[in-house]
N, C-alpha and C positions, 0 to 999 in steps of 0.2 A: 252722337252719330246722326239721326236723325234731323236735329237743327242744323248739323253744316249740311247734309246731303239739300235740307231745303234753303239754306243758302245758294248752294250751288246752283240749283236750280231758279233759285230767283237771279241770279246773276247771271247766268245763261240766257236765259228770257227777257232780262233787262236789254244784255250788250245788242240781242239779235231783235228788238224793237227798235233799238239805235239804227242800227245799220238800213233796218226797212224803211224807217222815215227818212232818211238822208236818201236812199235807191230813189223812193215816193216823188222826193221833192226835186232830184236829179231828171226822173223820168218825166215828172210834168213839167220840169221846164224844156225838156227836150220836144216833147209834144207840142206844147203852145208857145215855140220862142221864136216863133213869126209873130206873135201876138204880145209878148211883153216883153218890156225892155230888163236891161243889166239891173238896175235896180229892184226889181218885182225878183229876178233868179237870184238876188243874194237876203232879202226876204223870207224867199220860199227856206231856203237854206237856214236860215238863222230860225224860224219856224221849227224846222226840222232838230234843230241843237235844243230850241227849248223844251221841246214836248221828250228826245231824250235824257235830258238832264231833270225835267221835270217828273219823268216814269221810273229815271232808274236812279237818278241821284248823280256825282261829281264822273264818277267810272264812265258809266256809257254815255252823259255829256260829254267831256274831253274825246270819248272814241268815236261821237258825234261830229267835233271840232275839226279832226283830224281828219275825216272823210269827207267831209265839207270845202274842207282847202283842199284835197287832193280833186276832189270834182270840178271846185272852182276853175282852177288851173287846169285842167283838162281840159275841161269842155267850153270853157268859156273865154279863156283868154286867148290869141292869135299866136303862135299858129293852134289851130284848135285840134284839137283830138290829141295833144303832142305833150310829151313833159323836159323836151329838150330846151324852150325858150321862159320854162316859168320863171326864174331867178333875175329874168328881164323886170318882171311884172314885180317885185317883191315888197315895193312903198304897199301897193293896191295887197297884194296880198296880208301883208301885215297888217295891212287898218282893218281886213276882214279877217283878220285872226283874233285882232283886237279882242273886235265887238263882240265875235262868238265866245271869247273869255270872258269877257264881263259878262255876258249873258250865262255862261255858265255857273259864273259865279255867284250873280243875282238871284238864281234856281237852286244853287246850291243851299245859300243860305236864307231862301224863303224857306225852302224845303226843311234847311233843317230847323229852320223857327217856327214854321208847323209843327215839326214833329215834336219842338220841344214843350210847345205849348200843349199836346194832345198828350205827351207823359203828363204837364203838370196838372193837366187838366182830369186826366186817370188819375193820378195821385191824389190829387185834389177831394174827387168822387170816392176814391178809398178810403181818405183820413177820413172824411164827412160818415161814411158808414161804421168805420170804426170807431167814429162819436157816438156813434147814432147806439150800436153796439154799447158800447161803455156804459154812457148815460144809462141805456135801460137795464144794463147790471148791475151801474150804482143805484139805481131803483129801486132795484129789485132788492139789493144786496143791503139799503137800507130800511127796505120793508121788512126782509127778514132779519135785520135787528134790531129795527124798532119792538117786533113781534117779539122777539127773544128777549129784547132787553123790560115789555109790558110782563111775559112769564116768569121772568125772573124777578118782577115788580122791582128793577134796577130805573132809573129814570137818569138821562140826560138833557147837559147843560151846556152853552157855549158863551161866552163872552169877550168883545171886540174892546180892545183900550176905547179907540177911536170913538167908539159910542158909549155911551149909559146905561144900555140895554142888555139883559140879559136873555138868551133864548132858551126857554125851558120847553122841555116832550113835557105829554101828555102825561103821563107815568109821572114826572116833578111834581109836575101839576097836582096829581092827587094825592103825592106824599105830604106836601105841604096845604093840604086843605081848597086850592081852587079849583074851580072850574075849568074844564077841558075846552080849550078853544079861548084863554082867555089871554093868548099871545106872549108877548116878550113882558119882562116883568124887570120894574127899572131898579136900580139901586136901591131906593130908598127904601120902595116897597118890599124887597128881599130885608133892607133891615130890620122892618116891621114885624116879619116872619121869623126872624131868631129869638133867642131867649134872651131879654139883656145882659143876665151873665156870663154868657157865650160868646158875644161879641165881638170882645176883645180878642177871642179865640179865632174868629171869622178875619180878624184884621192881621194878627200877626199871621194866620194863614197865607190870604193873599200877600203879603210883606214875604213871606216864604217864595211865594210862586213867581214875585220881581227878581228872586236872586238864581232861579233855577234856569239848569241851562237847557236847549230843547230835546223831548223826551225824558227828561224825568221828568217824575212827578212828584206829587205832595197829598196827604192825607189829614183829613181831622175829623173830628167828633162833635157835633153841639145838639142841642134841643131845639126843633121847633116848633113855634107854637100856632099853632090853625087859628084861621079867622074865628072858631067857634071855642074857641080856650083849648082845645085839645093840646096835649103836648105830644109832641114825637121826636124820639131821638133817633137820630139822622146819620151817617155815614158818608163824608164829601172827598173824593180822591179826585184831583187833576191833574194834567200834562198844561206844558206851557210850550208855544212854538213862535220862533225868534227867524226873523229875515238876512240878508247877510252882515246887514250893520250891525245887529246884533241887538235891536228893538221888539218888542213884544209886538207879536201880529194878531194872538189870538191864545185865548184859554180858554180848556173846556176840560170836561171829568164827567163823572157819575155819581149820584146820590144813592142813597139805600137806607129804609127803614130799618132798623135794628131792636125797635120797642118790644115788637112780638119775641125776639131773638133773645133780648134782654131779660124779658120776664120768665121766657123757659129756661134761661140759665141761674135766674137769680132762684127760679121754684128747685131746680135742679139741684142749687147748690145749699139750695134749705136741707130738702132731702137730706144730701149727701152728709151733712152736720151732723145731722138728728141721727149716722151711720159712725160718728167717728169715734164711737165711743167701743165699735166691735172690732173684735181682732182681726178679721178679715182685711185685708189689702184694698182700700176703695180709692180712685181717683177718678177724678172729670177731665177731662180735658178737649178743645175744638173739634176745628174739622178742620183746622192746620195742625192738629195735634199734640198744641200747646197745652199745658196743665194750670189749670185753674184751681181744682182745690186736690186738696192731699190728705187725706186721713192720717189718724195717728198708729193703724196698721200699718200703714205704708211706709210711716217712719220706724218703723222698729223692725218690717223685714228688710227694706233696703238699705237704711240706713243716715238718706238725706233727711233732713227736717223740712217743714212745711215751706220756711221760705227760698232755700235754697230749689225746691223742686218746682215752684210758681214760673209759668214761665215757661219752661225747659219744654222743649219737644221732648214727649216722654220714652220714643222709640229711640231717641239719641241717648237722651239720658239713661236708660237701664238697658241701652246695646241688646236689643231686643233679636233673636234668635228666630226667625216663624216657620211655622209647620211649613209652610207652602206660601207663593210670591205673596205680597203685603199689597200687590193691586188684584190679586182672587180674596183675599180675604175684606176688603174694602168692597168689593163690588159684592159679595156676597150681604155683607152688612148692611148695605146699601138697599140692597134689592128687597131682604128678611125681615131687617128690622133689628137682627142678632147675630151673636157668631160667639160658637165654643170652640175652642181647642184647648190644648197642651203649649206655652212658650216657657221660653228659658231664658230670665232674667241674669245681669250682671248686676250683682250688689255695690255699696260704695267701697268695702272691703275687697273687691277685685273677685268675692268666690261667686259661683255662679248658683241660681234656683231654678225648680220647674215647678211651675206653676199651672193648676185649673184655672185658664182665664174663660170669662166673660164678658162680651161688651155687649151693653144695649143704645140702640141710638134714639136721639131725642129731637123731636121735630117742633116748631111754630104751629100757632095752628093754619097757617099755608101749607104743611106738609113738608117745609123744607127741612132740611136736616143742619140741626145749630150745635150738636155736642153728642159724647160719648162717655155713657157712664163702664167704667171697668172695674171691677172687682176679679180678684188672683188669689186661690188659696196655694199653699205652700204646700207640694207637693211631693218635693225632694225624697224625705224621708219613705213616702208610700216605690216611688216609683225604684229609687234604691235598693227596699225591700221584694221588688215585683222582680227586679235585675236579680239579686239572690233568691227568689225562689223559684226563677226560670233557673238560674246556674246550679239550685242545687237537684231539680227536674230531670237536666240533660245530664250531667253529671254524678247522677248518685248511682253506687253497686247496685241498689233493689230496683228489678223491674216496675216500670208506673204507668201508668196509662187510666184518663180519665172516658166514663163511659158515661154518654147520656142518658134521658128518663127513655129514651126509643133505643136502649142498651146497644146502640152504637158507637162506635170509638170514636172521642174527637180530639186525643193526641197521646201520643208515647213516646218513650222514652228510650236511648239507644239500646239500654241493656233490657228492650222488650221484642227490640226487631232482633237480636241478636239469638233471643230466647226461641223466642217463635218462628226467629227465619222469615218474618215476612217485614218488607219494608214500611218505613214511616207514609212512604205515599198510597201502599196499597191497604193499608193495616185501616188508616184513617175513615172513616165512613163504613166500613162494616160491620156487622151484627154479628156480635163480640160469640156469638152460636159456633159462627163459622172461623172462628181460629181454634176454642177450646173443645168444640165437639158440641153438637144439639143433643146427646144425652147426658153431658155433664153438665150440661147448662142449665137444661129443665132442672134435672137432681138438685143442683149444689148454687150452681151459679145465681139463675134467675131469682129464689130463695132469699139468699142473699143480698142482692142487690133490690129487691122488694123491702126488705125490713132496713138498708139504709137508705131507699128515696123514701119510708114512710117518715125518716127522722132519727133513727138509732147512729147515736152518737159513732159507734165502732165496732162492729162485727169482724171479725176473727175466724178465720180456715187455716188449718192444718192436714195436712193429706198429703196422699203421692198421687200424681198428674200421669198422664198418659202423654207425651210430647214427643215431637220432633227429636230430641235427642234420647227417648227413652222416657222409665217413671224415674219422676223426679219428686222428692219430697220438700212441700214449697210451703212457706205459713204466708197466711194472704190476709192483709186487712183492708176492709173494705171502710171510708169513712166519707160524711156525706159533704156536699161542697154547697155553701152557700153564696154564692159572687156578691150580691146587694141587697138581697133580704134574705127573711127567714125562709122564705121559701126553699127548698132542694133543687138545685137545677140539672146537678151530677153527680157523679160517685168517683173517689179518688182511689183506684185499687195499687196497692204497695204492696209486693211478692219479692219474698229473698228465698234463694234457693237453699235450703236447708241437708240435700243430698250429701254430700261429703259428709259434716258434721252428724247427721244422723244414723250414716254409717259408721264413723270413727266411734259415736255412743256405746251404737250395739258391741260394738267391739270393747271397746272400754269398761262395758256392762258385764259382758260374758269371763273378760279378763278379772273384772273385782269379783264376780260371783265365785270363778275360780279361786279365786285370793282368798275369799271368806272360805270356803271349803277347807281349805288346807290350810286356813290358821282355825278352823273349829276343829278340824282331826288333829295339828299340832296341841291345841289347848284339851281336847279328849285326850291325848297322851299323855298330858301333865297330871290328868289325872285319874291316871291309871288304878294305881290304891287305893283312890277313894270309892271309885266305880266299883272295884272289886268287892270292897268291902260293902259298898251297899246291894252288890247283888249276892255275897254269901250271906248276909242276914237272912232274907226270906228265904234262900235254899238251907241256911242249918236250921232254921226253925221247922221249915217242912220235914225235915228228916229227924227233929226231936219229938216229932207230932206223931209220926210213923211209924218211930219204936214207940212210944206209947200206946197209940193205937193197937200194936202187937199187943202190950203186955196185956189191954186191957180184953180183946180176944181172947186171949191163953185161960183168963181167970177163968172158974167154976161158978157158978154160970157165969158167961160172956158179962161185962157192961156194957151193951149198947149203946148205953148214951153217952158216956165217955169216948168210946171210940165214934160214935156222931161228933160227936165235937172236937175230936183230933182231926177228922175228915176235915169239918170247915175250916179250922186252925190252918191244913195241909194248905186247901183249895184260897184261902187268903194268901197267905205266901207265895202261892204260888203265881197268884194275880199283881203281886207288889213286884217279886221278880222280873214280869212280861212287864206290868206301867216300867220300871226302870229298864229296861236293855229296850223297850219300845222306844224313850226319851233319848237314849244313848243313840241307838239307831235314825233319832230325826234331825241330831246335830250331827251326825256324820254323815249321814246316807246323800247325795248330790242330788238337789232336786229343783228345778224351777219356782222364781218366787209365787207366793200363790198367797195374793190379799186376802182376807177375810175377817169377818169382824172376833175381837176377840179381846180376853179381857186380863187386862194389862198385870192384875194380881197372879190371877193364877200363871200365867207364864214365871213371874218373879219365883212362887212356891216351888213350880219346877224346876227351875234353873238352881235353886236354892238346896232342895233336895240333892241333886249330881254333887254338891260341893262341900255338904254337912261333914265329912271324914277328913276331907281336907282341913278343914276349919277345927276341928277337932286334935289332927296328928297337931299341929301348929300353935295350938291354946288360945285360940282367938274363940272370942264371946262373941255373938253376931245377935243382933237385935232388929229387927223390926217395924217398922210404923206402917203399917196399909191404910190408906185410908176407904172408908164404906163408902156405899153407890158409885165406884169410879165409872167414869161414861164406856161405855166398849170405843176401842178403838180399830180402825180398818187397817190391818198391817200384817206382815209375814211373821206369822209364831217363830219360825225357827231365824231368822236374822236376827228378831227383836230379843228373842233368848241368848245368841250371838252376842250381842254389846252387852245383857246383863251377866253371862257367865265373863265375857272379856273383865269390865270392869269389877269384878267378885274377886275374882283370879289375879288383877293385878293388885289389889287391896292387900288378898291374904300375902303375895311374893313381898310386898314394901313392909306390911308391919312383921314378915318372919325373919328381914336382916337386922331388927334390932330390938335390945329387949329395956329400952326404953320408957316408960309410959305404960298407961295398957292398951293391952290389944283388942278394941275392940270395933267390928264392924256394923255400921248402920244401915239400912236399907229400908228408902222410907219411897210411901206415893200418895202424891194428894192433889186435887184438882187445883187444873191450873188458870185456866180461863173454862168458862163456859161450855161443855164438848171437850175439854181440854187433858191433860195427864201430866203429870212431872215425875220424874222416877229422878230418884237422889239416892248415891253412893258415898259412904262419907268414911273413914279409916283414921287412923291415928299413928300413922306409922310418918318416917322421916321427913316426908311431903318433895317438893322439886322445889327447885334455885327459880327465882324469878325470872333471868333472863330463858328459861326453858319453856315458861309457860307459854308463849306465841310462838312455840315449834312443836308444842305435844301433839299435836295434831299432822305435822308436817310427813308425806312417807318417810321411812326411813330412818326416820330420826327416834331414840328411843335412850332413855336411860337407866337401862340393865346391861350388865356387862353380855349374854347370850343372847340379848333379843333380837330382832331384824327389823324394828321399827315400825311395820306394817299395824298389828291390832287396832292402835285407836283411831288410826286412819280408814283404816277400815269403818269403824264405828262407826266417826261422822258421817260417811259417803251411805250409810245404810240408815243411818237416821234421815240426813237429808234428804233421802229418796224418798220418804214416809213422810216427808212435810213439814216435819220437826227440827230443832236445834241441839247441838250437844257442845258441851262445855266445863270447863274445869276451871275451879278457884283454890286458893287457898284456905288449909281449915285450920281454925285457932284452938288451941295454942299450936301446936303442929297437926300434918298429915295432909291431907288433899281430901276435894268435895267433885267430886264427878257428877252431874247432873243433865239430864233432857228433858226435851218437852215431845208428846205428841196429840196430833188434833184427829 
């Protein structure tokens, strides 16, 4: 908008400078035309057209032209002042329409060959600064790679068919042993410079670089050898660029030392030998990430052999998995010097590993970096394991939760937030005080948790808890966690809620103590006779004591000491009475179990005692073996008497349905271990069918036609509660061996 408003504006200005020169040149000839002739006023006019066409260009020429011949004919031709008679004059007007056309024309294209020359001559000033521009970027832009290419001790080369000469930098210069500033360096002299077994190598090179088309390039390898004998091997890549006929214009590339590069990879790969003989996974490979050497770990976790992996980009080759992008791990490498993680190899067999890798990088002694040594332990199996013992962590019944040496929690388990009601985010970081109570902590906890960060293998808690949902009765082992050394660094606490079960015990407990009751009052009433009969002994003795005592009173004089002696005879019997109906009353009377130490014989004598009548109506001989010093044992008289009158009782009922053999009963007790006891029952009566003997024990199961199968189930459950074992064999030639142990 702006450029056409100052268009307009130039145009406007133009056409009314037209117009004023033509008025100008109208009015002074109007002034002076007693003074100059017709000639001088067409002059004046054509004057006036040029300086319009020369100010404003073709436009306000022509509208110059046009008011030139209207003034002409006006004012000048006869009659004057008049435009009725111009067409008279029209030869004369013409020839002066002519001239002022060519005049305009003449202006116009001076004008515009001014102007055209003042663009090309702008133009001109432009390109030139744009050189100017250029030139001192490719200046620059060669300074800064010349710079670049002296840091990276890369050195370039150029060569012209057309000449002999080769133009070598300075950087060349010093790869190949000369002097800086010692100019272009001709063919020959470059031959001089190679190894003569190289050569060859130099020639089919170039023979290479004749057939390449432009922009590619070409590469080789040779040794050269310094004016001072030194050898270097050398690194030569070039480009070749070709004109439109398709002639060689020019070749050039870059050079590069490789000697320092070579000897860290040849020490490298001494190393790396002197390693192939460990199991560990080792490989070298570039800093294009080609593989150079391969251990014989490598071959036997992945699978490829040495020569198959030479060569192979080793992230293609084992489809390499990485923690995070492989340009942060490269550039961390780079920056370090090292880099550990975890990757995940693919084997030749398709299955996948995870591997502890290591890479170390290996520099010149320029500090560049020429290789990477990696070493990968195989880690599958560990981190498989770490998957199953996180899955069996979150997923196990027992609540878990690990507490640090500052006894704060650093993680649990859902069946702990569940327990506690407090979640896995709030639970984490607090001081394990404030979930189970600071005075159960001091008490029990802290304790605890002290003797497993001193080192104790497994500590062990039983109790009822005070909790969120009520007391709960919880067994808690506390065991110490070592992560990477011996050191203790936490405690792994494992709590299963034991409340149900230890409920359903007590029940279960009270229900078998009931059971033993009522099968000791039923087995009291089998042996009802016997009892009798052993409590009328010392009640008819005391009363044969008592008529005697009379008689011996009655006598002239008294015997006193006969009736003292009837007295004690009385007062014996009368004590043998109370021990019996005392014994009778402690197998029947209901009473809570009540430990204590006691010794295993004499319970046998008394239990043995209640049964002598029995044994007797029946004709069974009953025998003996106690053995001396038995250890006391810690256990309830009246259960432990329980299983010996049970199994007494079942002895005499088996050998009184047959009359067999003889009838005799053994009862023997001899140390068993160390602290130990054995009580053995042994019979001679019909014995049990073998398929019976892995149900004598079973509730309910019994083989007497009136039994209810309970007794020897009983038994076991009241041995086993004493710590002991109980058992039944066969005895030869028949009958059964009933036998326990207790500690």
């Amino acid at each position: 908008m702006r450029n056409r408003l100052n268009w307009l504006k130039h145009s406007t200005l133009s056409y009314a400078v037209a117009a004023l020169v033509v008025a100008a040149a109208v009015i002074a000839n109007l002034l002076l035309e007693t003074y100059l002739q017709a000639s001088s006023t067409l002059f004046l006019l054509l004057c006036a057209i040029i300086f319009a066409s020369w100010f404003g260009g073709v436009g306000p020429g022509l509208a110059a032209t046009a008011m030139s011949i209207s003034a002409f004919g006006y004012f000048y031709l006869a009659p004057i002042y008049s435009l009725n008679l111009m067409f008279r004059d029209l030869p004369r007007i013409a020839l002066f329409a002519m001239a002022a056309l060519f005049v305009v024309g003449l202006m116009a294209t001076q004008r515009s060959t001014a102007e055209s020359l003042r663009r090309s001559r702008t133009d001109l000033e432009d390109k030139v600064r744009d050189l100017d521009r250029l030139n001192a970027a490719l200046q620059i832009s060669e300074a800064y790679l010349a710079e670049a290419l002296g840091i990276a001790h890369i050195g370039y080369w150029e060569r012209y068919p057309a000449a002999k000469l080769i133009n070598w930098s300075e950087e060349t210069l010093r790869i190949f042993g000369l002097l800086p500033g010692s100019g272009p360096v001709t063919f020959e002299r470059f031959r001089e410079l190679v190894h003569p077994d190289d050569w060859q190598r130099i020639i089919a090179a170039q023979a290479e670089a004749e057939t390449l088309r432009s922009g590619e390039h070409y590469d080789t390898e040779f040794r050269a050898v310094r004016p001072n004998g030194e050898v270097r091997i050398v690194h030569a890549r070039g480009n070749v660029t070709r004109d439109e006929a398709g002639r060689i214009r020019r070749i050039f590339g870059i050079v590069e030392d490789l000697t320092e590069r070579k000897l860290v990879e040849a020490a490298l790969l001494e190393r790396a030998e002197l390693l192939d003989l460990t199991h560990d996974t080792i490989f070298v490979r570039g800093m294009n990430d080609a593989i150079s050497f391969w251990n014989r770990g490598a071959e036997q976790l992945y699978g490829w052999n040495k020569e198959e992996a030479l060569g192979q980009v080793s992230h293609q080759l084992l489809r390499t998995i990485f923690p995070s992008p492989l340009e942060e791990i490269t550039s961390e490498l780079l920056g370090t010097g090292r880099w550990e993680g975890e990757l995940v190899h693919t084997k030749r067999d398709g299955t996948q590993v995870t591997v502890a890798s290591r890479w170390s990088l290996r520099q010149d002694e320029r500090g560049r970096p020429v290789g990477i040594l990696e070493t990968n332990n195989d880690i599958t199996e560990r981190k498989r394991a770490e998957y199953l013992t996180s899955h069996v962590f979150e997923s196990s019944p027992d609540s878990m939760c690990i507490i640090g040496k500052d006894y704060r929690v650093q993680r649990v388990n859902p069946v702990f937030e569940r327990f506690w009601r407090t979640p896995a985010a709030t639970a984490v970081g607090m001081h394990i005080d404030e979930i189970v109570g600071t005075e159960y902590f001091e008490r029990e906890g802290k304790p605890r948790l002290d003797r497993c960060f001193a080192g104790e293998e497994e500590v062990i808690r039983a109790d009822w808890y005070a909790t969120p949902r009520g007391q709960r009765y919880r067994v808690t082992t506390y065991s110490p966690l070592r992560p990477d050394t011996q050191r203790v660094e936490a405690a792994l606490l494992i709590a299963r809620d034991f409340t149900d079960y230890v409920q359903a015990s007590e029940a279960l407990r009270e229900a078998q103590t009931e059971l033993a009751h009522v099968n000791r009052v039923a087995t009291m009433g089998q042996l009802t006779a016997s009892i009798a009969h052993e409590v009328n002994q010392p009640i008819a003795a005391a009363v044969t004591e008592a008529d005697a005592g009379l008689r011996f009173l009655a006598a002239q004089p008294p015997d006193l000491k006969e009736v003292r002696d009837a007295l004690d005879a009385i007062m014996k019997a009368g004590n043998q009475a109370g021990e019996v109906i005392s014994r009778i009353r402690g197998l029947i009377k209901k009473v809570p179990e009540q430990k204590a130490p006691l010794d295993v014989n004499e319970a046998i004598l008394e239990t043995i005692a209640l049964t002598r009548s029995e044994m007797r109506q029946h004709g069974i001989l009953l025998k003996t073996e106690l053995a001396n010093d038995v250890p006391q044992i810690l256990g309830d008289r009246v259960q432990l008497q329980q299983v010996i009158l049970n199994l007494i009782m079942n002895a005499i009922e088996a050998m009184s349905e047959t009359s067999q053999g003889p009838r005799e009963l053994l009862v023997r007790s001899e140390i068993d271990v160390p602290d130990g006891v054995m009580v053995t029952v042994r019979d001679w009566g019909p014995g049990f069918k073998p398929e019976s003997l892995n149900h004598l024990f079973d509730p309910f199961y019994t083989t007497k036609p009136a039994g209810m199968g309970m007794g020897l189930s009983i038994c076991r459950s009241i041995i086993e509660a004493h710590g002991g074992r109980l058992w039944a064999t066969a005895n030869t030639p028949r009958g059964a061996v009933f036998q326990f142990t207790l500690h």
